[in-house]
N, C-alpha and C positions, 0 to 999 in steps of 0.2 A: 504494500500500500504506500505512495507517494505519502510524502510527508509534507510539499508545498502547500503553501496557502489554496483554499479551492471554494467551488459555491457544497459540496459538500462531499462523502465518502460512496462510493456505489462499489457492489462485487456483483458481478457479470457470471451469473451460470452456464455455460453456455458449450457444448460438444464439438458444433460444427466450428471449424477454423474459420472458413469465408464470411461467417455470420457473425464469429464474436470479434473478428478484429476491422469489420465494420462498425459495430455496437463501440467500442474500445476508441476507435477516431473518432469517434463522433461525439462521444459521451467529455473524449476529453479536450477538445477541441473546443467544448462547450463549456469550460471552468472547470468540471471535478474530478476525483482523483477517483482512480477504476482500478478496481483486482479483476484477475479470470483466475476462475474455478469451472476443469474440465468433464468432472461427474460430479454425480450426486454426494456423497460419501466425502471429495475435498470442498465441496461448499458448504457440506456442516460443519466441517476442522476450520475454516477460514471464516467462517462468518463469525463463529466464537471464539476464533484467537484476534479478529482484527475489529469484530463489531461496528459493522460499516451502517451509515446510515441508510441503506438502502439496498436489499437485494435485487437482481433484475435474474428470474430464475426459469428456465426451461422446465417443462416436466416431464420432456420424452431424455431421461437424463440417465446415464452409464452407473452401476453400480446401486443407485437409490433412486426411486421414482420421486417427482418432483413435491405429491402428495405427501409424501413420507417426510423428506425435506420440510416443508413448511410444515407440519405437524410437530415436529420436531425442535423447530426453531421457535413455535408460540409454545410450547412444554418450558425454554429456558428460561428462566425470570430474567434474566442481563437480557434478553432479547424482543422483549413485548413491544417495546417502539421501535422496533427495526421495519421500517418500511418492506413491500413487498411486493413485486411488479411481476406477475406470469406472463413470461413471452413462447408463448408457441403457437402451431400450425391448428393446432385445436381447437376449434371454436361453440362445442356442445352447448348449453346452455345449462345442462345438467352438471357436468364439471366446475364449468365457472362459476356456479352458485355454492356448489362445497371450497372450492378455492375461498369463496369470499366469505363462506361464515368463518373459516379456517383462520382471516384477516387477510388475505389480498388485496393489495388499492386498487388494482388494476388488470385488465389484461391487456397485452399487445399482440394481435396479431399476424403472425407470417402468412406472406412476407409485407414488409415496414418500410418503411423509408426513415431515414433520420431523421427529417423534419418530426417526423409522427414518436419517435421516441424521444426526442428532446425536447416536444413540448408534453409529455406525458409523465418525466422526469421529473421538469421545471413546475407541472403541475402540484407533483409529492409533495416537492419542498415546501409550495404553497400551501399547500391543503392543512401543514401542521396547526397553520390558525384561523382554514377553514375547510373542517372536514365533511367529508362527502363520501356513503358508501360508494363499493365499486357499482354495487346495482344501479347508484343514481344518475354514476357518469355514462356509463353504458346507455342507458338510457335518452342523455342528455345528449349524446353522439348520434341516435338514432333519431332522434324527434328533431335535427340540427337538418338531417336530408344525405346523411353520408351515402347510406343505401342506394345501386345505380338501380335506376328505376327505369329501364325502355319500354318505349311508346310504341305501339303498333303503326306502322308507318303503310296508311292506306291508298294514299295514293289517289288518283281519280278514275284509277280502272281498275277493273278485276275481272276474271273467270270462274263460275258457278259450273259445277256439273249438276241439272234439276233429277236426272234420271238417267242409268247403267243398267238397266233391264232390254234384257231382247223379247222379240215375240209378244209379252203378254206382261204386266203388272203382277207383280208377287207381292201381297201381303203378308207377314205372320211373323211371327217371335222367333222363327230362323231367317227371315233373311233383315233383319233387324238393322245389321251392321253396314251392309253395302245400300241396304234398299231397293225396294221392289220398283219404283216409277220407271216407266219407259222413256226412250230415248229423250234428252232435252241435254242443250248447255247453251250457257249464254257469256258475253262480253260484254261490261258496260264500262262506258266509257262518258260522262258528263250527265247531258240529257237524252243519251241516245243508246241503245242497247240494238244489239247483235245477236241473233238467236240462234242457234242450228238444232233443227227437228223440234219436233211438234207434239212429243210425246207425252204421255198422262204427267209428266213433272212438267211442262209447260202452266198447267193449274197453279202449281206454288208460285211458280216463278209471277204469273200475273198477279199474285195476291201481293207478292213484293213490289212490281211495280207501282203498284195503286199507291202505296205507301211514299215512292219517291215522286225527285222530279222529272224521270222520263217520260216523255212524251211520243219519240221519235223510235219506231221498231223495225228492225228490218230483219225479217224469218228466211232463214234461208233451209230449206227440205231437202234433201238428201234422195229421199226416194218417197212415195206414197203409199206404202203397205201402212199396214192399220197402226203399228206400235211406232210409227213417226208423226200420225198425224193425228192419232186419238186423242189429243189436248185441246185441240182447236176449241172443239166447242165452248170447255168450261176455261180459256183465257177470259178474264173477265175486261181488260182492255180493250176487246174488240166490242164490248158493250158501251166505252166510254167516247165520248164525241171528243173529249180532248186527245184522244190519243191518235198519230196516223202511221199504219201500221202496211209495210209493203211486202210482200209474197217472193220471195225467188226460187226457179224450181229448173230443172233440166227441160226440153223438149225428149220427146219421147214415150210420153204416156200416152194409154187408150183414149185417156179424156182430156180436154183441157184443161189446165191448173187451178183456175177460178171452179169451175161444175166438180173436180174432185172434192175438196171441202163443201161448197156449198151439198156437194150430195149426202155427205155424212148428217148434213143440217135437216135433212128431208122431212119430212111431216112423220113419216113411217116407224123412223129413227128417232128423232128431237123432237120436244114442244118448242122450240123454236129456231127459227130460221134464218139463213145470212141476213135478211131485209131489217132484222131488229138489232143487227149488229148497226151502233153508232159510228164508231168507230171511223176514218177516212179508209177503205183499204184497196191498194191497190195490188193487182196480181204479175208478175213481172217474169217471161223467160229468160234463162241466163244465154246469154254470147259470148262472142268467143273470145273478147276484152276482160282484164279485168274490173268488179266491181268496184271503184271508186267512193267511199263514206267517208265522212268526217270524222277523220283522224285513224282510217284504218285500210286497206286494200284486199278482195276478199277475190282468189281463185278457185278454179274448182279441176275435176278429172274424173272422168271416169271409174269406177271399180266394175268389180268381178260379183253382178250378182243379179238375180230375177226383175228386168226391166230397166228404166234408165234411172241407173244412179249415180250418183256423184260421192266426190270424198271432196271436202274444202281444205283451203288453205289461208290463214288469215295472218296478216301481216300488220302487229298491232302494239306501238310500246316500246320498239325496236328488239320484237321478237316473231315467231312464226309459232302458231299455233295448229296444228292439223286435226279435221275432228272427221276420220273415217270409219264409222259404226259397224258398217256393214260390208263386206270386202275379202273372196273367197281368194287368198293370193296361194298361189302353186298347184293351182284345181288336179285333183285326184291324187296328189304324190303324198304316200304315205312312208317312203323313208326315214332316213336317218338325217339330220339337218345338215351332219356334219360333210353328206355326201353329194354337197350342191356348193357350186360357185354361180356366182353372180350372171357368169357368163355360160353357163349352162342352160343347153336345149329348154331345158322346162322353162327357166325364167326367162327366158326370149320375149313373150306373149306380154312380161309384165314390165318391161324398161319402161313403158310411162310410167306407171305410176311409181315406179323407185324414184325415176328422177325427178317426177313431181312431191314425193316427200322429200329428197334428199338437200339433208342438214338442218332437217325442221328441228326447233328446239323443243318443243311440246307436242309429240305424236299421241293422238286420243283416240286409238284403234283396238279393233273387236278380236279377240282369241276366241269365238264362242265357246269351240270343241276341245274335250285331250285327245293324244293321239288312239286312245281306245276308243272314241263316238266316235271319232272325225270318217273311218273305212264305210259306216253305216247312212253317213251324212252329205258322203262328194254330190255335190252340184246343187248342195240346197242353198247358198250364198255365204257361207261362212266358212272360217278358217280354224285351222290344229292353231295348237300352243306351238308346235316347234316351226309352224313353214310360217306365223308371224315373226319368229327371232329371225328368222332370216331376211323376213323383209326390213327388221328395225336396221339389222347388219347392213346389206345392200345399200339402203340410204339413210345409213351412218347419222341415224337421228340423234338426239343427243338425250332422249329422257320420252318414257315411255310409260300412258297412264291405260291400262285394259279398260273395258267400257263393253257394253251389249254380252253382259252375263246372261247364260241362260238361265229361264226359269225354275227349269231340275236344280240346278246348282246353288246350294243353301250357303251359310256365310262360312260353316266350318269349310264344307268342302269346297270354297272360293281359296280358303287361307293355303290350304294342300297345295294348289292349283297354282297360287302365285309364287311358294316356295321353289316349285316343279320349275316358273316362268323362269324364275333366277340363276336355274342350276342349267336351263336349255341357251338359256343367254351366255352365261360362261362359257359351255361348251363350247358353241360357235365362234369363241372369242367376241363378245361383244358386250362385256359387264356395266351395261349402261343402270340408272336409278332405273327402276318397275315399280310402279304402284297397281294397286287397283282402285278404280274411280269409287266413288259411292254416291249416292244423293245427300247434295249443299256440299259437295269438296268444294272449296272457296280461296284461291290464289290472287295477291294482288300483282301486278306486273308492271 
């Protein structure tokens, strides 16, 4: 122990070398005179042979636990006013509360900065003539706003998925976790939102919008089988005059794109009909430009499945979003994934649409089958688990969300399914993120 003049005496418990002869410059840099003691067992011999006015004690400490230690030290009568600072990594609340009945002024958390033990020090020597349990400063650190507090940083646009169902809506306490709503997702962006498909989760979604300020909708369909467009009716926006609401759809259908929905509306079907829809709506085929919206760029492509369907692409945020539901890619090949290159006979048929996903940053595409349906399933418009990792591979997306579960498939057996996704992905070398979508998955961008 230095014998010069100081603002007072400290012994430094302390193991780690980088730590205590940090604690050590700094302590004495700042007026006082500092021991180190490097276990347990030499900070009891020193504390009672030099009786320092202050220990600064680790409790993760060699030889004697740091409990023990300070146990030890309020047991000595010569040692009751010895100051007492726990510096560790430790931070329980349960610990620090027996430290402080034990007498602790303090604890200091690893890792510190000097400034934070010097004025924690300089606080001791104060406190002698006003003192304050350790509970109250702790406290008084906390209710001060030390805690980092992050704010969800929303941004002005996001992506909803409303519904990850194929075929048909699943209700029940197995499919809980993914959700049974059929196809829907949307973009919003301001006052203006972006739809793709039309699915029973289009219902929430318009219950949400009622709620904001969009006004402005533009549906883009995919295809017209029943579980794209089964929402229509119950969007409640297309009830509201303030809302104007525009249609986009492939040419190719038996009917035209306006008489498709209105025909789900038919007397036969609904008690009501498009004419009570308020709504502005207009019906719009896609060409061979792309879509132009404010603040976003919306292409589209062909897929592989029963009548004319499309996969989108949407260019939104400075990112690309693909939302392809329905899309039989490698039709009939039930091998091994690992037994297909890019440039391979079979995938010939599909270089658009690789190069029309390729280096999407958000692919939204359908696995429906495992490779045990899929032999029973070729040509029904959907795809294996393994001949999608090939497509993710192919065009080298960067993140890949499953979507259009079938209804057979409950939430355990979704989890089976996407562990299988992960391990088909490795294989082919392409360990990109895989999630599975659910209804309300909600990203901002």
């Amino acid at each position: 122990m230095s014998t010069h003049p100081s603002k007072g005496s400290i012994l430094v418990a302390e193991d780690v070398k980088v730590i205590s002869l940090k604690m050590i410059t700094g302590l004495e840099n700042s007026g006082y005179t500092v021991a180190l003691a490097e276990d347990g067992e030499q900070c009891l011999q020193m504390a009672r042979s030099l009786r320092p006015d202050l220990v600064i004690l680790d409790i993760m400490m060699p030889k004697m636990h740091g409990v023990e230690v300070l146990k030890q030290l309020r047991a000595d009568p010569h040692m009751q006013r010895t100051g007492v600072i726990i510096c560790t990594a430790k931070s329980f609340e349960a610990e620090q509360t027996q430290m402080a009945a034990l007498g602790a002024y303090d604890f200091l958390i690893k890792p510190f900065t000097i400034p934070a033990l010097t004025e924690m020090v300089n606080g001791f020597f104060k406190s002698r003539s006003e003192p304050q349990t350790s509970t109250e400063r702790r406290r008084t650190r906390e209710a001060a706003g030390e805690a980092f507090r992050p704010e969800l940083k929303v941004g002005t646009k996001c992506m909803t998925i409303w519904g990850t169902r194929g075929s048909t809506p699943t209700p029940g306490a197995a499919y809980l976790r993914h959700g049974g709503q059929t196809s829907c997702m949307s973009i919003t962006s301001g006052d203006t939102v972006w739809i793709f498909d039309a699915g029973s989760g289009l219902r929430d979604l318009g219950l949400e919008l009622m709620k904001s300020k969009v006004r402005k909708v533009h549906l883009f369909v995919t295809h017209t089988h029943w579980d794209h467009i089964q929402g229509f009716p119950f969007f409640i926006p297309a009830y509201d005059p303030s809302f104007h609401i525009t249609v986009y759809a492939a040419k190719g259908f038996g009917k035209e794109l306006e008489s498709v929905f209105s025909g789900q509306l038919d007397r036969d079907y609904f008690p009501i009909q498009m004419e009570n829809m308020r709504a502005t709506l207009n019906f719009v085929h896609l060409g061979h430009d792309p879509v132009q919206l404010e603040g976003a760029q919306v292409t589209w492509e062909f897929t592989n499945h029963p009548g004319a369907t499309v996969g989108y692409k949407i260019n939104v945020g400075g990112k690309t979003i693909a939302w392809v539901p329905d899309n039989e890619f490698l039709e009939g090949y039930i091998g091994a994934p690992d037994e297909i290159t890019a440039e391979h006979e079979q995938a010939a048929p599909y270089q658009k649409i690789i190069e029309f996903l390729s280096g999407t940053d958000i692919l939204i595409h359908e696995a429906q089958y495992t490779n045990e349906e899929y032999p029973k399933k070729i040509a029904w418009g959907h795809s294996s688990v393994s001949n999608i990792c090939l497509l993710v591979k192919f065009a080298a997306v960067r993140r890949w969300i499953v979507t259009h579960h079938d209804p057979m498939h409950d939430d355990r057996f979704l989890e089976t399914k996407l562990n299988l996704t992960r391990q088909l992905l490795a294989r082919v070398g392409c360990a990109i993120p895989v999630s599975h979508g659910y209804d309300g998955m909600t990203e901002y961008l």
